[in-house]
C-alpha positions in Angstrom: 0.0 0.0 0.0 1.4 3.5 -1.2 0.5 6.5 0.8 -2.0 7.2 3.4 -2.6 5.3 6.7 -2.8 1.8 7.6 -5.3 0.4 10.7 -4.8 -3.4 12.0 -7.0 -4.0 14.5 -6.9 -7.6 13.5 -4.0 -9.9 14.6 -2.2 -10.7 11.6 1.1 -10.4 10.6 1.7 -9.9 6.6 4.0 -12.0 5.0 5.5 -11.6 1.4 6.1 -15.0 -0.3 8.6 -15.3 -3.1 9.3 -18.6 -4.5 8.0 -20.5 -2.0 10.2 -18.8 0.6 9.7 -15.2 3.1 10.4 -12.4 1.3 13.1 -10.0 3.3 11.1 -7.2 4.8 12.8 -3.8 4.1 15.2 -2.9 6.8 13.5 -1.0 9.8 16.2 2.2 10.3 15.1 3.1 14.0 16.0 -1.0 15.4 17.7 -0.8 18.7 18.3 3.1 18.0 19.0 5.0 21.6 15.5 7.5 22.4 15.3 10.0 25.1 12.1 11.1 26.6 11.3 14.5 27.6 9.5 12.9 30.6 11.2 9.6 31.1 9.8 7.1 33.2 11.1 6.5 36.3 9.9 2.7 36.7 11.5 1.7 33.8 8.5 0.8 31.4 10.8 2.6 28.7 12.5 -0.6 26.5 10.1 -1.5 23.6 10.3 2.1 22.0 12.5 0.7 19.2 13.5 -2.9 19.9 10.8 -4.4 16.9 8.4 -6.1 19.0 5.3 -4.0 19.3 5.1 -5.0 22.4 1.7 -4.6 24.1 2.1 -6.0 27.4 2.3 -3.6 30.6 5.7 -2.6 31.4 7.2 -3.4 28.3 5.9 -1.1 26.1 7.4 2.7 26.2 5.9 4.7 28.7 6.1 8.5 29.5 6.6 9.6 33.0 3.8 10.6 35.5 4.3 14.6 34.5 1.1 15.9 33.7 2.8 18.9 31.7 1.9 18.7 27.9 3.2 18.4 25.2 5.5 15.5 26.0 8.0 13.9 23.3 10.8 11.0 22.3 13.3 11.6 20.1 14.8 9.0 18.2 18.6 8.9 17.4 19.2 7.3 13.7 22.9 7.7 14.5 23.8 9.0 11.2 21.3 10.8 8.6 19.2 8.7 6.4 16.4 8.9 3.6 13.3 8.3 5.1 9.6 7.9 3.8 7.6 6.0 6.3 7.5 5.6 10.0 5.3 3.3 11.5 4.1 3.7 15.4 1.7 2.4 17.7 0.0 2.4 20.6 -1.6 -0.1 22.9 -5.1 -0.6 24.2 -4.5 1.1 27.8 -3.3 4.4 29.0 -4.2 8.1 27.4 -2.3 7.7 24.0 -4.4 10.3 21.9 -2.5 13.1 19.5 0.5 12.1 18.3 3.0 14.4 15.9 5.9 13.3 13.5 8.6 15.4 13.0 11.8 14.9 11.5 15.6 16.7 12.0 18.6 16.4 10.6 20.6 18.5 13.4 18.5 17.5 16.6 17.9 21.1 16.8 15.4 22.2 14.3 12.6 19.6 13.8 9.8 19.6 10.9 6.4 18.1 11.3 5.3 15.8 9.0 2.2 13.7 9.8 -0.2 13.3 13.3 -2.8 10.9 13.8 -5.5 10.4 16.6 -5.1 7.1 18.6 -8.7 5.6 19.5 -8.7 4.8 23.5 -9.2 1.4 24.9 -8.1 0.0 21.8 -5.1 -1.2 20.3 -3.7 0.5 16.9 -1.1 1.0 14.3 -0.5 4.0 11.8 1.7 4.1 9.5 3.3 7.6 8.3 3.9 8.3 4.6 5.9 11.3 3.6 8.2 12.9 0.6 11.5 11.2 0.5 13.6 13.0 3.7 17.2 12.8 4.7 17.3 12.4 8.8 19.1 11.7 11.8 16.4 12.0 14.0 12.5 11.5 14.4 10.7 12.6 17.2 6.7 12.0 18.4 5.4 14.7 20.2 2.5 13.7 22.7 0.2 16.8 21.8 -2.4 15.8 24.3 -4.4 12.7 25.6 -7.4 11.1 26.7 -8.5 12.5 30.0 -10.3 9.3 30.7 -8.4 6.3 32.8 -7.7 3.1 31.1 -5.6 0.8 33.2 -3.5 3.8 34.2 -3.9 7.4 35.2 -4.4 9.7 32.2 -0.6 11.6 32.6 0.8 8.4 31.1 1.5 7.9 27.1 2.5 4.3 25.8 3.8 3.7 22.6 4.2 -0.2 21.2 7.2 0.7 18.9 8.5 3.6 16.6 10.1 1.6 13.3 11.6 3.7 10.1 12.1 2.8 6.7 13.5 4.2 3.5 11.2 5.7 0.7 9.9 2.7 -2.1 6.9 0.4 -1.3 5.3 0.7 1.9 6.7 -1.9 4.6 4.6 -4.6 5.5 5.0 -4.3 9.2 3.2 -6.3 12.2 0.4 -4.9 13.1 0.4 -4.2 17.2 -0.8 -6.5 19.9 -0.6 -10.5 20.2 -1.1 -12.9 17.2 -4.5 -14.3 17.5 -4.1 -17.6 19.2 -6.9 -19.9 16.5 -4.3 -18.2 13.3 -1.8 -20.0 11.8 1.4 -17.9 12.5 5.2 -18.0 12.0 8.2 -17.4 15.1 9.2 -13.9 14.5 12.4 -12.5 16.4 12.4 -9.1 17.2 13.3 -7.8 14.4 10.1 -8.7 12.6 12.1 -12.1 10.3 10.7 -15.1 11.2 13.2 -17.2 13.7 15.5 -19.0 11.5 15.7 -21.6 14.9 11.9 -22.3 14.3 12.1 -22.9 10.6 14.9 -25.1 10.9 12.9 -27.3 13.5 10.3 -27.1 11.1 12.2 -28.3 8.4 13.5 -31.4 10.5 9.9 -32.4 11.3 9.1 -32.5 7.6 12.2 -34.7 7.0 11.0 -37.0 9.9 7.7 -37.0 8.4 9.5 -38.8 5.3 11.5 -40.9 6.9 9.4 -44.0 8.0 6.3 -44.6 10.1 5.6 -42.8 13.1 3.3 -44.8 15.6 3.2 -42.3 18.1 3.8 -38.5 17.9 4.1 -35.8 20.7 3.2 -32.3 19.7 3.9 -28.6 21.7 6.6 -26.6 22.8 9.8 -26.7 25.2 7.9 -28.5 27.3 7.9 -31.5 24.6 10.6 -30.8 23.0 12.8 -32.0 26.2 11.8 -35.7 25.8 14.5 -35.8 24.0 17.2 -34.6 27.0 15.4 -38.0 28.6 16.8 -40.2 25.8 16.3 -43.1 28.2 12.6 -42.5 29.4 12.1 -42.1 26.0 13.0 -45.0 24.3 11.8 -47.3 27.4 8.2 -45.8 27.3 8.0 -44.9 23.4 10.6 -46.6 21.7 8.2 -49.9 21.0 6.1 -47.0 18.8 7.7 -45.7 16.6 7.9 -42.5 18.5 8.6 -38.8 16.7 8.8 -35.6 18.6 7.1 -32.0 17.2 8.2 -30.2 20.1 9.7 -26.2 19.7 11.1 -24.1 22.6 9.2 -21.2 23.0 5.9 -22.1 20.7 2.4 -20.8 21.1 -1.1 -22.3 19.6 -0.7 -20.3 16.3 2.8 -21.5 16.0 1.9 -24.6 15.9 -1.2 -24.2 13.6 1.4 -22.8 11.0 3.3 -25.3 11.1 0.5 -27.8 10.1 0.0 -25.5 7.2 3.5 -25.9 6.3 2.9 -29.8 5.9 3.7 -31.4 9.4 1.2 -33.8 9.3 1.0 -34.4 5.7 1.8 -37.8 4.6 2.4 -39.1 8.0 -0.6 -41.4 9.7 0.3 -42.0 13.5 -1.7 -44.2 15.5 -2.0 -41.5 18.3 -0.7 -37.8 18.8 0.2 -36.5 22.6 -0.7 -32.8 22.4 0.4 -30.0 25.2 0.6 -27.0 24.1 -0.5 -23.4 25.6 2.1 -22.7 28.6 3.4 -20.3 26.3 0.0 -18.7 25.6 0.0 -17.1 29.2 -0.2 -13.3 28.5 -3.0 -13.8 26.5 -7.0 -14.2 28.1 -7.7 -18.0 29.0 -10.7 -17.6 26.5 -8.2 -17.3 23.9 -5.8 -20.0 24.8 -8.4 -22.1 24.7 -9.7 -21.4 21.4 -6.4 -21.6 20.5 -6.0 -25.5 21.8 -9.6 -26.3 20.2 -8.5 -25.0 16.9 -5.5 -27.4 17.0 -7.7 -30.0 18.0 -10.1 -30.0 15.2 -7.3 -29.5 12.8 -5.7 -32.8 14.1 -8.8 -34.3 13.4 -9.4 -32.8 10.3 -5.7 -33.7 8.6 -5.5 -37.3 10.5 -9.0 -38.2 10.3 -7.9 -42.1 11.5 -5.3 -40.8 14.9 -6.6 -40.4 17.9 -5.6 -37.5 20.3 -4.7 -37.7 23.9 -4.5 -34.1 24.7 -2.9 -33.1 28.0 -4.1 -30.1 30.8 -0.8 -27.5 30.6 0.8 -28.2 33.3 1.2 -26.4 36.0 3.6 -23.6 36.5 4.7 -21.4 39.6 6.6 -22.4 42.9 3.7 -21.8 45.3 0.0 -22.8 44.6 -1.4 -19.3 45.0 0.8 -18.2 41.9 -1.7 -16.2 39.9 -1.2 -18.4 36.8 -1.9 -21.2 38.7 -5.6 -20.8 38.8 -5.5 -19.7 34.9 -4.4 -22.3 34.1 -6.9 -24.7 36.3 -9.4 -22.9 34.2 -7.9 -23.6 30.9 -8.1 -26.9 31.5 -11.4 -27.6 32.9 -12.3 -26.1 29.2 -10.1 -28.2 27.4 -11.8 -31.4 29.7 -14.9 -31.0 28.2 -13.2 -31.4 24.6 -12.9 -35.6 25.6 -15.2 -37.3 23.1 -14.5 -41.0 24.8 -13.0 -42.0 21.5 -11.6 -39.6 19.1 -10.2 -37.1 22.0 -8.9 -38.6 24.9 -8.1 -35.3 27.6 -5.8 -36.7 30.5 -4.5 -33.9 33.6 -1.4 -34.8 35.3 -0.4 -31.5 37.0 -1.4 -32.7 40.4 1.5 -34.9 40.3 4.1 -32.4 39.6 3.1 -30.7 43.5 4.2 -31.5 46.7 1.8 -32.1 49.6 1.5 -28.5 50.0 0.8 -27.8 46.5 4.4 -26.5 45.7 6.4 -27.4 42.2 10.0 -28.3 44.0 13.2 -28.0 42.3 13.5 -31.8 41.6 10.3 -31.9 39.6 11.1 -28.6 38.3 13.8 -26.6 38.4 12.3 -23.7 37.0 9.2 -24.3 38.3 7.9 -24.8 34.3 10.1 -27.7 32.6 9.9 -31.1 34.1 13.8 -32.5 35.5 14.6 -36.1 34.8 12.4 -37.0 37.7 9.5 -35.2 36.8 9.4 -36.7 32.5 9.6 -40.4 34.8 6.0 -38.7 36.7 4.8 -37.4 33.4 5.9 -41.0 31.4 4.0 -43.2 34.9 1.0 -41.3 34.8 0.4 -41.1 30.8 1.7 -44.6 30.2 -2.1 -46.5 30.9 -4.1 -44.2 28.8 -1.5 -44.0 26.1 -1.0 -48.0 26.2 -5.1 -48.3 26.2 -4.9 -45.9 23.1 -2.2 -47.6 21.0 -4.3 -50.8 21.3 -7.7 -49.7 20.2 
């Protein structure tokens, strides 16, 4: 799109394909440039100005100071002049975000405005600026005013998502603001807005395993699943009679792992069962969400292995002590994803009560980090799945 403004209120990210493979997005001048903030703010929430995540979570995002004096403004520091014709920022759903102005300088001294929009409140946007081809060093937003209404936070404070610049030519397809959508198919992105060459690669090696002979048995989700494979001994004791194959990346969420059955995961293949966990990773979003997320994966099990059955796990609890607030999210998840069990196509199985100690605690020896399973706990998680799974191979 050339010229004018561009709204995503949706959670899609835009992707260019070229030959089959992601097109390079163009080069976003402002990454990891130094800002300073007329009014900085003093609990820190000032590190996702131009680090390329958009960012929408509290305390993350960039965040004015509690001065109630306006105009307030960032400037951005390009470090040496460059030609400039868009610069995309955004702002999240919370805070007073309202009137923001563009200008650009070459000298830090003498600034000229080139664009302002009008952020909606209580909702999350992006706007991209277009302007004549401009040599740069610096780009500044100038809070004009805000909302006088509270949303989250008093009304002094301004958030911004990110501040990204590029060089004159097509507009940049750019993320749009906030989280993915969990139910969408979409790819790992690093910060910089390229999708995670780590994630491809795993990708990649799941396709190859895919080709390489039958798999009786496969376990699907993130980190979590991915470390049956530290427990080479576990797994081939409990598994190794089945043909086993493991679909597990560090880090993924839902959407991740609905791309990647896009991408041909479970073409070709036609295992006996699948073990799916998958969510953990999920957490900043609303329960509601997480669990349309797991749902969506569920049907599209079904849908592309139409003769597997499932046996789809509760996310395991995470947290030291048992009044962690995640905790009882994720109790709730689960008692959603329970009433997904069919008796015969979708099998859902909770082990987390396992993982606690008698007063409800995750100890180092189950989990060291209070989130990935030890040695000790895989042996838990292999015991308690093993008579389910065993009754599910047979039938």
């Amino acid at each position: 799109m050339k010229n004018g403004i561009l709204l995503v209120s949706t959670a899609f990210l835009v992707l260019t394909m070229v030959a089959g493979a992601l097109a390079a997005a163009p080069a976003d001048l402002a990454l990891n440039k130094t800002f300073v903030s007329s009014d900085p703010n003093v609990s820190g929430w000032n590190q996702g100005l131009t680090d390329g995540s958009w960012e929408t979570s509290a305390g993350k995002t960039f965040a004015s100071g509690a001065s109630e004096t306006f105009p307030k403004t960032v400037t951005v520091d390009l470090d040496t002049p460059q030609r400039l014709g868009y610069v995309a920022i955004g702002a999240p759903q919370f805070g007073s975000t309202r009137t923001v102005e563009l200008s650009l300088s070459g000298d830090g001294v003498k600034f000229a405005q080139v664009g302002s929009y009008v952020f909606s409140q209580n909702k999350a946007e992006y706007h991209l600026f277009s302007f004549k081809a401009t040599m740069a060093r610096y780009l500044r937003l100038t809070y004009a005013d805000r909302y006088s209404d509270s949303v989250g936070y008093p009304s002094v404070y301004v958030f911004t998502t990110e501040v990204a610049a590029y060089a004159p030519g097509d507009a940049p397809l750019v993320a749009h603001i906030g989280p993915e959508p969990s139910d969408m198919p979409a790819p790992k992105l690093r910060g910089d807005g390229q999708i995670d060459p780590s994630f491809v690669e795993s990708h990649e090696s799941f396709l190859k395993r895919g080709k390489e002979g039958p798999i009786g048995v496969l376990f699907i989700g993130d980190s979590i699943t991915h470390r049956w494979l530290d427990t080479q001994d576990l797994w081939e004791k409990y598994y190794g009679q089945y043909d086993p194959a493991d679909f597990g990346i560090e880090g993924d969420k839902t959407q991740h792992v609905l791309w990647r059955f896009d991408k041909g995961e479970l073409d070709g293949i036609h295992p006996k069962v699948v073990v799916l966990m998958i969510g953990t990773n999920n957490m900043s979003d609303p329960a509601e969400a997480i669990v349309q997320g797991d749902t969506k994966i569920v049907s599209e099990i079904h849908r592309r292995l139409p003769d597997t059955k499932l046996l789809l796990l509760g996310i395991f609890p995470r947290g030291v002590k048992p009044d962690d607030a995640v905790r009882a999210k994720v109790k709730g998840i689960n008692a959603e994803l329970a009433k997904l069990d069919d008796g015969d196509k979708t099998r859902y199985l909770d082990i987390g009560a396992k993982f606690l100690d008698a007063s409800g605690e995750i100890t180092k020896e189950i989990m060291p980090d209070a989130l990935h399973p030890s040695h000790q706990g895989y042996q838990i998680w292999a015991d308690a799945m093993q008579p389910l799974l065993d009754e599910m191979m047979k039938s």
